[in-house]
C-alpha positions in Angstrom: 26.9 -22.7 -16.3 26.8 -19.3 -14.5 24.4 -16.8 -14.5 24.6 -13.6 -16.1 25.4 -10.6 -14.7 22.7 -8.4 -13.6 23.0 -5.0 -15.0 22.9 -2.1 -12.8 20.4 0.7 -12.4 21.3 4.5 -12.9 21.7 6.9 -9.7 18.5 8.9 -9.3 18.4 12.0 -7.6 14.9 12.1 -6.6 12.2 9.3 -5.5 10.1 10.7 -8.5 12.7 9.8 -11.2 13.4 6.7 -9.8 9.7 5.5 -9.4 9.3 6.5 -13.2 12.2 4.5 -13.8 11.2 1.4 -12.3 8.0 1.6 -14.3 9.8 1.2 -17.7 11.9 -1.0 -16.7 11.7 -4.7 -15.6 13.6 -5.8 -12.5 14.4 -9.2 -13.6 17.2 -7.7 -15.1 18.6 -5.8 -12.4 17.7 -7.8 -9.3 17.7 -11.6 -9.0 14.6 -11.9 -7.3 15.7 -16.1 -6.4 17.9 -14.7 -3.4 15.0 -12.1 -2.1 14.1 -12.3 1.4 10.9 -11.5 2.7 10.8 -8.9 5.6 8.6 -7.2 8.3 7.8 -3.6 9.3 5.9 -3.5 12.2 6.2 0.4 12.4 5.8 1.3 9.1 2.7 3.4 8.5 1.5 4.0 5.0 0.8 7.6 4.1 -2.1 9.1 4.7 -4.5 11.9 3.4 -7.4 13.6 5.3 -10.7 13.6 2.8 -14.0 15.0 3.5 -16.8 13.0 3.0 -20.3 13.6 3.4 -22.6 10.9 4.9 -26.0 10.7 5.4 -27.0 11.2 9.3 -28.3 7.9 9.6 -25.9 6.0 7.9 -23.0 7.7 10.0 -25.0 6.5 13.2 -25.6 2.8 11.8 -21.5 2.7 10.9 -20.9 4.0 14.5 -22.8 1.3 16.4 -21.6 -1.0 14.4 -18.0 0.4 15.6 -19.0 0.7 18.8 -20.4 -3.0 18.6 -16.9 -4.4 17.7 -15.1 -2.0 20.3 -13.1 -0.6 17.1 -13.1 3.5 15.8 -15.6 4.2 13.4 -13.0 5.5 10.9 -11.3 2.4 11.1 -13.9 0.3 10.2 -14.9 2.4 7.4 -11.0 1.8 6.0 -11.8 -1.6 6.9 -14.6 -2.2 4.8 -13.1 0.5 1.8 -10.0 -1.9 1.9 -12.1 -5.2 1.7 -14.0 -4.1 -1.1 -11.2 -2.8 -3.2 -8.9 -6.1 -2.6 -11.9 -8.1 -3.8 -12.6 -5.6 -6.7 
């Protein structure tokens, strides 16, 4: 017995539409997810925002050495540690 056909997905004309699309929508019916591939992208760098953020004096200094100790940037580690908290969140 074969497998339906997958149905297909309108054209969008902006990333927007299509995003809230894909939202509403489940893509078990459009894609058949048994032939996926995983991939790499070794240069793709997520977006990012500049945010100011106010730090006690001391605190700043303990997350620098603490950088500095590991031999990484200071606002690097802070992602670090963000990221880690909010993946076991």
């Amino acid at each position: 017995m074969s497998k339906p056909e997958k149905k297909r997905p309108p054209q969008f004309t902006t990333e927007a539409e299509e995003r809230a699309w894909w939202e509403r929508h489940d893509s078990s019916e459009y894609l058949d997810w048994s032939k996926a591939e995983a991939v790499s992208l070794p240069n793709l760098k997520p977006t990012t925002r500049t945010i100011s953020l106010r730090l006690p004096v001391t605190m700043l200094d303990r997350i620098k050495m603490e950088a500095n100790r590991r031999d990484v940037p200071y606002q690097s580690l802070i992602k670090s540690w963000l990221a880690d908290r909010l993946d076991r969140e």
